[in-house]
N, C-alpha and C positions, 0 to 999 in steps of 0.2 A: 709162272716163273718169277721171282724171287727181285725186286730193284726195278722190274717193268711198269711200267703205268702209263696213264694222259699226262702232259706236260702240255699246258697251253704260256704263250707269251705274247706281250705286244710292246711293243716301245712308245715314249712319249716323244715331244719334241725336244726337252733339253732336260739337265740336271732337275732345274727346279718342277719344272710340271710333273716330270719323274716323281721328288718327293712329296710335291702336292695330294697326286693323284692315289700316292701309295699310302697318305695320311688319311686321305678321303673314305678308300675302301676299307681300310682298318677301321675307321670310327663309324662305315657303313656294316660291321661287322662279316664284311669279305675278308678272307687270309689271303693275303699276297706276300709273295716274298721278293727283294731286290734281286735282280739278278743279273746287272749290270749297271754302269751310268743309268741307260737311259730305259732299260727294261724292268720288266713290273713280269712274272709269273705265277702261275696258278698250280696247284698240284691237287685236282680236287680228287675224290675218292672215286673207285672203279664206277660207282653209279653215280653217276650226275643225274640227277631228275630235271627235268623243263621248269621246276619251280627254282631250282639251284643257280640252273643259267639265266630266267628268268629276273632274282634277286641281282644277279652280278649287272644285267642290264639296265632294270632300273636304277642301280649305284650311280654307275656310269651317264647314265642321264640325267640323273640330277648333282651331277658334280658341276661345282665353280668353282674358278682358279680360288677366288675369295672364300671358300668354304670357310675359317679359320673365324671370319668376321657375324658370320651368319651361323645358326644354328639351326638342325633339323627339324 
């Protein structure tokens, strides 16, 4: 059916870690789209593989508020 899919989301604690965070997985080559204030969503494709979620987890662990100072 046509417009269905996974929709994952999670929120941050405020505006800025919002666009912190949403700067971090962009430049960890995660897509994330805003989707509120303080929400961050995913629209990943019908097959998510274990390497897919896998990537999105590592991101997410090696995020620092400070990313911007530090480089990969």
């Amino acid at each position: 059916m046509r417009g269905n899919g996974t929709y994952i989301g999670f929120d941050c604690e405020d505006v800025e870690a919002t666009n912190s965070v949403h700067h971090w997985l962009n430049k960890s080559g995660i897509n994330v789209a805003r989707i509120g204030n303080r929400t961050l969503g995913l629209r990943p494709s019908l097959v998510l593989l274990p390497t897919d979620a896998a990537n999105l987890r590592t991101a997410l662990q090696n995020y620092h508020p400070n990313h911007t100072y530090y480089e990969k």
